[in-house]
N, C-alpha and C positions, 0 to 999 in steps of 0.2 A: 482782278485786284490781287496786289501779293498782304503777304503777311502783317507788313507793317502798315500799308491802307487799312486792312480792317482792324489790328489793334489802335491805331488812330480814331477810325470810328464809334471803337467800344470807348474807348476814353473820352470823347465827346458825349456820348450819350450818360455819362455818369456826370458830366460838369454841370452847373446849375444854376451856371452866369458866363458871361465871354471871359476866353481864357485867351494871350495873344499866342499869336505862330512864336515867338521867341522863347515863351514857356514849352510850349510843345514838340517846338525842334531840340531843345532840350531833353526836357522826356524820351525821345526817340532817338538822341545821339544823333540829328541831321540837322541842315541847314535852314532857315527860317523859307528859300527858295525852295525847298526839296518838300515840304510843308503843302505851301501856297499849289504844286502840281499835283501832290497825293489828293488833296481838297476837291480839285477842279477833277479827275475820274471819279471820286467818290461824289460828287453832285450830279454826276450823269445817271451814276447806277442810283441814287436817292429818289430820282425824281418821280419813278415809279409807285413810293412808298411816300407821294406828299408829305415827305420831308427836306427843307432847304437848311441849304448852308448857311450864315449872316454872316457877314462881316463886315463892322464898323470901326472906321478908324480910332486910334487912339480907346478904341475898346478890347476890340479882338472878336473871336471866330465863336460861333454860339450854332447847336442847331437848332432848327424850329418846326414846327409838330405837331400836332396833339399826341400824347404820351403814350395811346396804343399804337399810333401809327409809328413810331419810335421805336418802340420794343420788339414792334411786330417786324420792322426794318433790321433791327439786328438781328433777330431770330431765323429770319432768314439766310441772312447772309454764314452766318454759322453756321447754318444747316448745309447751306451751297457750298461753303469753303471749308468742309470738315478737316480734310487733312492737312491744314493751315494750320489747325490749332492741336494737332496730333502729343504735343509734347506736353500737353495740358491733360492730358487721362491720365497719367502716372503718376499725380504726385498722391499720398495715402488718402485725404482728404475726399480729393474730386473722386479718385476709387469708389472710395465705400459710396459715395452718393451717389454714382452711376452703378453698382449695386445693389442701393434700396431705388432704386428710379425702377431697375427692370425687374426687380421680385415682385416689391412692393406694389408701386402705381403702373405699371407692365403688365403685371402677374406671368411674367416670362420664367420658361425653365431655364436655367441656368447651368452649363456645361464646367464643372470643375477647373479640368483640364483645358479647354478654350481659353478659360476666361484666367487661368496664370497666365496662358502662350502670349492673350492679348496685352494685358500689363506689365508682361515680362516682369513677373515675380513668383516665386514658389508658391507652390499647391498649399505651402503651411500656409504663407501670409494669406491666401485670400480665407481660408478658415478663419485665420486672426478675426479679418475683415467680417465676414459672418457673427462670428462669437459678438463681436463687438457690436452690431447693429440688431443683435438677439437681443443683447443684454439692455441695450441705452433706451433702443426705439419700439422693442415688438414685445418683449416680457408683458409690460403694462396692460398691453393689448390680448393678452392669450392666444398671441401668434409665435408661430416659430416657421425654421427653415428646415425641412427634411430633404434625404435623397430617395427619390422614385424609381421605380424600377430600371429605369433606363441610366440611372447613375448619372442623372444632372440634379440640382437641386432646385426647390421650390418651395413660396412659401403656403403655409396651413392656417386655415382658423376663420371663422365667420364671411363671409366677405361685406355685413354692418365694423366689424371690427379694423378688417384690413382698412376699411377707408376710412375710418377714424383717426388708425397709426398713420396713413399720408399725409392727411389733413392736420392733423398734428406736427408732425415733420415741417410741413409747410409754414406756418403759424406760428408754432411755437420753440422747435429745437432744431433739428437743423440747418434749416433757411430759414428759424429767426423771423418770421413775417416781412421778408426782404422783398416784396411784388415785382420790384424788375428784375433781380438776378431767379429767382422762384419760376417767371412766368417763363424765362426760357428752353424750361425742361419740357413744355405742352408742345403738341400738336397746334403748328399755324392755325387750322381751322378752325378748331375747338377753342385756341386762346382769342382770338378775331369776333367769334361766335357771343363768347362770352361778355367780351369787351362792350359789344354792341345789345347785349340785352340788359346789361349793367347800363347804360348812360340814355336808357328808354324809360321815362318817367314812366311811362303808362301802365309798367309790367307789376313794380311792384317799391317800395319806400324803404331807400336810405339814408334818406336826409336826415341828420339829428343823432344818427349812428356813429357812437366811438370808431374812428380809424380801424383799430382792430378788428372791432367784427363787421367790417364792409371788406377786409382784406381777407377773415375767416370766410364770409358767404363766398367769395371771389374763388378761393380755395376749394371750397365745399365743391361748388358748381364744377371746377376745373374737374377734379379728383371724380367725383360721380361722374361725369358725362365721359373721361378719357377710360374707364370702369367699363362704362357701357359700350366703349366704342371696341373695347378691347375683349369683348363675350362675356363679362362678368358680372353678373345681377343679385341685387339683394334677395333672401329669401323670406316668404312671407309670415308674420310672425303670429303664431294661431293662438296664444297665449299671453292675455292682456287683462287688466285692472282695471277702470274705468280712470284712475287721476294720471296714467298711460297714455291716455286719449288725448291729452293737451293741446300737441303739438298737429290736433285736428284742423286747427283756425288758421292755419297757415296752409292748407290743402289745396284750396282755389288758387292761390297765387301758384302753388307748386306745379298744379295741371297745368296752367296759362304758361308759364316759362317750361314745363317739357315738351308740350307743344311746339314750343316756336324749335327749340332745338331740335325738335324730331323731324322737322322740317328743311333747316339749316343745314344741318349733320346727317341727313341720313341714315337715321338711326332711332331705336325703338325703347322707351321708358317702359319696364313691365310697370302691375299697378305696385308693386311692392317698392320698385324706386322711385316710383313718385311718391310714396309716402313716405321713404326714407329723406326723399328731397322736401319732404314737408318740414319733418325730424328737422335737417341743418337749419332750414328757414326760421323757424322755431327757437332752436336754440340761440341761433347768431341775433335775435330781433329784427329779422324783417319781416316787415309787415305790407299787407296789399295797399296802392297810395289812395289815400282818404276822400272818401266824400264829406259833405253835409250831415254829421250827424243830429243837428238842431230838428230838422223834420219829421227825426223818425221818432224821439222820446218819445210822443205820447203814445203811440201805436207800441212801445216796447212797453213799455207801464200796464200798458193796456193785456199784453200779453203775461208776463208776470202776476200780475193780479188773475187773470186764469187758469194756471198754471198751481196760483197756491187754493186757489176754492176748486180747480179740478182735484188737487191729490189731498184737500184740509191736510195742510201744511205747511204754515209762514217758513218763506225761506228766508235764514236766517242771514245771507252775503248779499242784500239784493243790488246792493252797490256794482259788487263783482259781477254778477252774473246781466244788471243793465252796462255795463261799460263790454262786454263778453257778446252780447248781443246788437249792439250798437257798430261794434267792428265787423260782425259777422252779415248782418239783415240786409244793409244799404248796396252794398255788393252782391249780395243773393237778388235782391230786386233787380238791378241793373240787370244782370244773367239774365233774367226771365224775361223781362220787357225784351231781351235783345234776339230771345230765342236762341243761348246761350246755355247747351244743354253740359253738365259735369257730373262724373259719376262719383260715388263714396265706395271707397275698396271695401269697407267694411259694414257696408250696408243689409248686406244677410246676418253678420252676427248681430247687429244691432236689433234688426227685426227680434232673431231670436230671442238674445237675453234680454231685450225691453220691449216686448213686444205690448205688450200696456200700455207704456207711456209712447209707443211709435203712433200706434191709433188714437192716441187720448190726442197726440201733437198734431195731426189734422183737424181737429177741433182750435187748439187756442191758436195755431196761426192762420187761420181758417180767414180772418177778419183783415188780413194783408190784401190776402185775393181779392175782396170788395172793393180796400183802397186803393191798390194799385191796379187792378186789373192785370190780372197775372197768374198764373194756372201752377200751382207748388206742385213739386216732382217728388217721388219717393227719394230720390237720393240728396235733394235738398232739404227734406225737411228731417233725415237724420243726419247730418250734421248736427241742426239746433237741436235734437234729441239727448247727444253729448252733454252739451252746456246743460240743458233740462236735468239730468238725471245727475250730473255732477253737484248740482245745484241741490238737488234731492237727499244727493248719499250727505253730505257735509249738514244741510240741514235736519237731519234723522237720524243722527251719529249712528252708520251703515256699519258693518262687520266683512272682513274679508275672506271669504272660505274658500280654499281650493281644494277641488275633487280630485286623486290623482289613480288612475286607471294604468293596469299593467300593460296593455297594447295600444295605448294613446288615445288622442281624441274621438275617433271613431265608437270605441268600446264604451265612452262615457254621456254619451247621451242622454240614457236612458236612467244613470246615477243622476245626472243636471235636473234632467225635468224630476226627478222626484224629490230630491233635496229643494226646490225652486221650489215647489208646490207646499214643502212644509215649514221652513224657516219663513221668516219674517219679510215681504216683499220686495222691502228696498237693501237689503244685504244682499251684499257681489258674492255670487258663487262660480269660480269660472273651472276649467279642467284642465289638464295636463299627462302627457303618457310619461310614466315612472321614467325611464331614459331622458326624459328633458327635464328633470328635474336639476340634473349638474349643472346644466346651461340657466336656471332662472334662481331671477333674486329673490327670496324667500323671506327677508324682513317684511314687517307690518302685517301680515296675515295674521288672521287671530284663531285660527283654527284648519289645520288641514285631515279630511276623509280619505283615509286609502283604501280601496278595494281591491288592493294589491296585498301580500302578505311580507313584500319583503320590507327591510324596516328602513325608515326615512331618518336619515341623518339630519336632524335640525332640532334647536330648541323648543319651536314652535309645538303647541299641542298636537297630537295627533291621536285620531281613533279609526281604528282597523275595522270594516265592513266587510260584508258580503257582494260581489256583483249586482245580488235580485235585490236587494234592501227593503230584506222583508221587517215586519215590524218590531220582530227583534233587535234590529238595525238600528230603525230611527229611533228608539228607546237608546242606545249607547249613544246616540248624535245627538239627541236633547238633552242626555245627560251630563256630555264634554261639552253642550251648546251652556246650558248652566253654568256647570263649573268654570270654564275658562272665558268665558262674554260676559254672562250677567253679573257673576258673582263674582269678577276681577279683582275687587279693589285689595281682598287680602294678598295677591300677587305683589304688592306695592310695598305691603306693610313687611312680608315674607322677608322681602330681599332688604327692607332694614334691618331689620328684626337680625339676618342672619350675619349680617357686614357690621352691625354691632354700632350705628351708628346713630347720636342723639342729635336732634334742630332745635332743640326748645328757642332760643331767641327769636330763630324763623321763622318756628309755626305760630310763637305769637304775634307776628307780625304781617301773616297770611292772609291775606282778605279775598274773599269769592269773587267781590266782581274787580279784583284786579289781578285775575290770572287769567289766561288768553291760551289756549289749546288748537293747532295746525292752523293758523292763520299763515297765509297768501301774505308778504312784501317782496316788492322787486330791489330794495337797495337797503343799505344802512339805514341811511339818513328818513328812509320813510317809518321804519321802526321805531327811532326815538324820539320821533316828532308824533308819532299815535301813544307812545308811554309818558313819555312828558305830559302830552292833551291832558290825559288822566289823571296828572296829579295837578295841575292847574285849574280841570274842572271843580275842586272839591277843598281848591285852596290849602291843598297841601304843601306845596312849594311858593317861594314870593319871585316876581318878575324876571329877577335875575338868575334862575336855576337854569332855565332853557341853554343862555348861554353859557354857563360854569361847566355844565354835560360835553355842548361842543367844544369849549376852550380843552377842558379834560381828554378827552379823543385825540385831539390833536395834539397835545403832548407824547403822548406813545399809547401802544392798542391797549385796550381791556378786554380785549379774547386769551383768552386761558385757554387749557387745553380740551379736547373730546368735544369741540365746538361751541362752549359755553363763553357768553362775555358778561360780564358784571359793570355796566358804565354808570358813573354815578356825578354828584354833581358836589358846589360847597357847602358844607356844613350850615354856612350862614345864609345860606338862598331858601330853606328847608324849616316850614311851619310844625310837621308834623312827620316822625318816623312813617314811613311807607313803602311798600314793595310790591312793583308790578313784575311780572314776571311772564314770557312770551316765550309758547314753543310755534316752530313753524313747520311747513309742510314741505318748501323743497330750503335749503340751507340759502344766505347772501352771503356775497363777499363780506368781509370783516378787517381791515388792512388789505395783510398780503393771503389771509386763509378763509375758513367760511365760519359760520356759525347759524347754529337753528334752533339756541336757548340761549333767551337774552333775557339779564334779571337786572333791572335798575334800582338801585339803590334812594335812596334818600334818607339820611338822618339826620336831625338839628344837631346845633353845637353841645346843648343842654344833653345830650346820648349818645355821646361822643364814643364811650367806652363802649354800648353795646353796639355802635359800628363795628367796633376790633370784635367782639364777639362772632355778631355777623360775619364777617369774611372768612376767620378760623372756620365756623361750621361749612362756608358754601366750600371752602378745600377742602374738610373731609367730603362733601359728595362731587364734586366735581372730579379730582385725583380716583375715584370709583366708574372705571367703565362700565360695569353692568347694572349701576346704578342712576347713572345719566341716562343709560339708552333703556331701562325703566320708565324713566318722568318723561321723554320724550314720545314714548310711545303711549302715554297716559291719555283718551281722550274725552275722558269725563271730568269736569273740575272738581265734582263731589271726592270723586274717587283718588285724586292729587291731595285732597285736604286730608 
């Protein structure tokens, strides 16, 4: 094929209805004739790639397809006909892309020198080119490009992060979530591979999924598996929180699709990228595809009511934690009846730091075995240990301590189990080596021990120990466990007190059981359908307030800044001045930003003026960023009042 056959063919592939040969011989500056014989070579070489030519009269020329085998058609032929499209690498654009292609998703070293000779441009421009792809795409990321001793250049930084910055790229900024022009940067196999384990119901559920995050997993999958194909593996992350563990529930589906790739591909998942391929799945919402979960409720009921007379402790989400079990069980049964054995990466630590509730957790699911006939594995039944002790910490408003040891986890063992042994049993105590402390996020902890002497740059409290943690020790750990856990609530008053700032309208209008502390929503719209419930329960708003709130939303956002929104409804829908108020545990979309304090409003017309009062006070604390991430971090509601 020359030149103008294959941009012919790129140009059909983009049309998305019949275009005639008189349009096209246009396009190409040829004759309607010169067309119709470009066509007839380009259908010979097509045929391989069950893709045909159409053409109907008085319509025109169309291809047809199914849409990987399409892409997969072109991608080839641009692979075969590289130096056809030779005049197509130079212009600054495709540059820099085919520069983050082979840092980036490559992880290739990159020769200075080479790579001006190949775009014939100076040594500065492709610096430019760098500078610019530091700054747009890899900053964000805490990647950059260095030169190596060999004086090529390459890039630095996590290899969870680099694939983040692809996937990104892919998605969101410089391919725009463009999946045809995007898919033709991959490897035929790996994009073939993909294609086909994406349009296999069996693997795992997209249906129902926004465009975009079926084009984000698509991406995810591309980027990790061309990662691995390329010798680059995630590293295993030994310092974790228990509401960390989340993206556990998507695990099963991640084994089942590295599997099939490791098959396909030739090529090996460590356990640490299957749980990073958990991580995408997780994020993007896909989910394993559904069974029956009518069968299982009473057997989950059944197990929950165990669970709270095993630990005497009503859990307080059991909504959550039965809809969390319901996804998780029906699919563990299936495995087991099938002789469908899966391992959990993190099944030693779990033993470790719950080893209580691992051995309590053969007991309450103890009662599956019976019904189903089916022999529980240790790695299946920590999985539901997760949910179990998640379900725990939230129910037993838990405390986060981190141990930090100056030669890393190794050295902290022996701190773990004696801190485990004398704090309160459902408080996360996990560890960390002083060097990895720059790498982790250090919000929410409410207490960090160092048996290290040098000093930790954070706000968070900290009390300095000895290694032996003799009883000298736990005496300054009970006593910063006092101060800064039990005795909180002056931390709250503190940072008014010193920001100088009065609520009186607010606080009179504060009620106990209409403030809401790290509650779980996945969308707006389920937030202000659980705050509204509450003010209809109690007949504080009349019929028409539900909709005045959404008519309001839709006029423009009431997200303000530091993630706070204040939505409210009309004055005349509203019985009785009231304020609920909701912090959450991970932020939702909000419009175009997030939010994870949402305060609703309602005042009658008759208190019209202490509305305007109301709003003044919530700007002075909303305008207050250390005063916001104060109330958010509040998890007592006594201690908010």
């Amino acid at each position: 094929m020359n030149k103008r056959q294959l941009n012919i063919l790129s140009y059909l592939l983009e049309q998305q209805d019949y275009v005639t040969a008189r349009t096209i011989s246009q396009q190409f500056k040829v004759t309607p004739k010169t067309i119709y014989l470009d066509l007839n070579i380009l259908q010979k070489e097509l045929e391989d790639f069950r893709v045909s030519i159409d053409k109907k009269t008085n319509r025109g020329i169309r291809l047809l397809g199914a849409d990987q085998d399409l892409l997969h058609a072109k991608l080839q032929f641009i692979k075969n006909h590289a130096e056809d499209f030779e005049d197509q690498n130079y212009d600054i654009e495709n540059r820099r892309i085919r520069l983050f292609l082979d840092l980036v998703l490559l992880g290739q070293s990159v020769s200075l020198q080479k790579t001006s000779e190949n775009y014939f441009v100076s040594k500065s421009s492709i610096l430019n080119d760098l500078d610019y792809l530091r700054k747009n795409y890899l900053a964000k990321f805490h990647i950059d490009i260095v030169t190596d001793s060999r004086k090529k250049m390459k890039v630095i930084g996590s290899e969870e992060n680099i694939q983040f910055a692809a996937i990104d790229a892919f998605v969101n900024t410089m391919f725009k979530n463009d999946w045809v022009q995007s898919a033709l940067w991959f490897d035929p196999a790996i994009y073939r591979s993909i294609c086909d384990l994406l349009s296999d119901k069996n693997e795992f559920e997209t249906n129902g999924l926004a465009d975009h995050y079926k084009h984000a997993i698509r991406f995810a999958l591309l980027v990790l598996t061309t990662r691995i194909k390329n010798g680059f593996h995630i590293q295993k992350e030994e310092y974790f929180f228990l509401e960390d563990l989340n993206f556990m529930e998507s695990y099963p589906v991640a084994e089942q699709i590295a599997k099939d790739l490791e098959r396909k591909l030739d090529i090996e998942f460590t356990q640490a990228d299957r749980t990073a391929l958990s991580k995408y799945l997780a994020l993007y919402r896909a989910s394993s595809s559904g069974t029956d979960q009518k069968e299982y409720e009473k057997s989950v009921e059944q197990i929950i009511e165990r669970l709270e007379k095993a630990e005497n402790i009503p859990i307080k989400n059991k909504s959550e934690l039965m809809e969390q079990l319901l996804l998780h069980i029906p699919p563990m049964i299936l495995r087991l009846k099938n002789g469908i054995k899966i391992e959990n990466p993190l099944l030693n630590d779990i033993k470790t730091r719950y080893l209580h509730l691992f051995n309590l957790s053969w007991y309450i699911l103890s009662l599956l075995e019976d019904q189903y006939q089916i022999v529980l594995t240790e790695d299946e039944i920590s999985f539901v240990v997760i949910y179990f002790q998640m379900a725990i910490t939230k129910s037993s408003n838990s405390h986060k301590i981190l141990v930090v040891c100056p030669y890393g986890i190794a050295s902290s063992k022996y701190a773990l189990m004696r801190l485990r042994n004398i704090l309160p049993r459902h408080d996360n105590v996990q560890a960390c080596g002083y060097e990895d402390l720059k790498n982790k996020n250090l919000e929410n902890l409410d207490l960090i021990v160092s048996t290290s002497t040098q000093k930790v740059e954070t706000s968070i409290p900290v009390v300095h120990v000895s290694p032996i943690l003799d009883s000298t020790d736990c005496a300054k750990i009970f006593d910063a466990y006092a101060r800064y856990i039990f005795i909180k609530t002056s931390n709250i008053k503190e940072v008014f007190k010193t920001k100088g700032i009065a609520i009186p309208i607010l606080h009179k209008n504060l009620e106990k059981d209409k403030l809401f502390l790290k509650l779980h929503f996945d969308t707006k719209e389920e937030i202000l359908d659980f705050m509204i419930q509450k003010l209809e329960a109690e007949n504080a708003v009349k019929p028409g307030f539900r909709k005045s709130v959404y008519k309001r939303e839709k006029i423009g956002s009431t997200l303000l800044e530091n993630g706070v929104a204040i939505p409210h409804g009309m004055p005349t829908e509203v019985n009785k001045t009231s304020i609920v108020a909701v912090t959450l545990e991970n932020p939702v979309k909000w419009s175009s930003h997030w939010a994870d304090l949402i305060i609703l409003l309602a005042v009658p017309e008759s208190n019209i003026n202490e509305f305007e009062s109301m709003i003044i006070e919530l700007y002075s604390l909303i305008s207050n960023t250390e005063i916001i991430k104060t109330i958010k971090n509040v998890v007592h509601v006594d201690e908010l009042l």
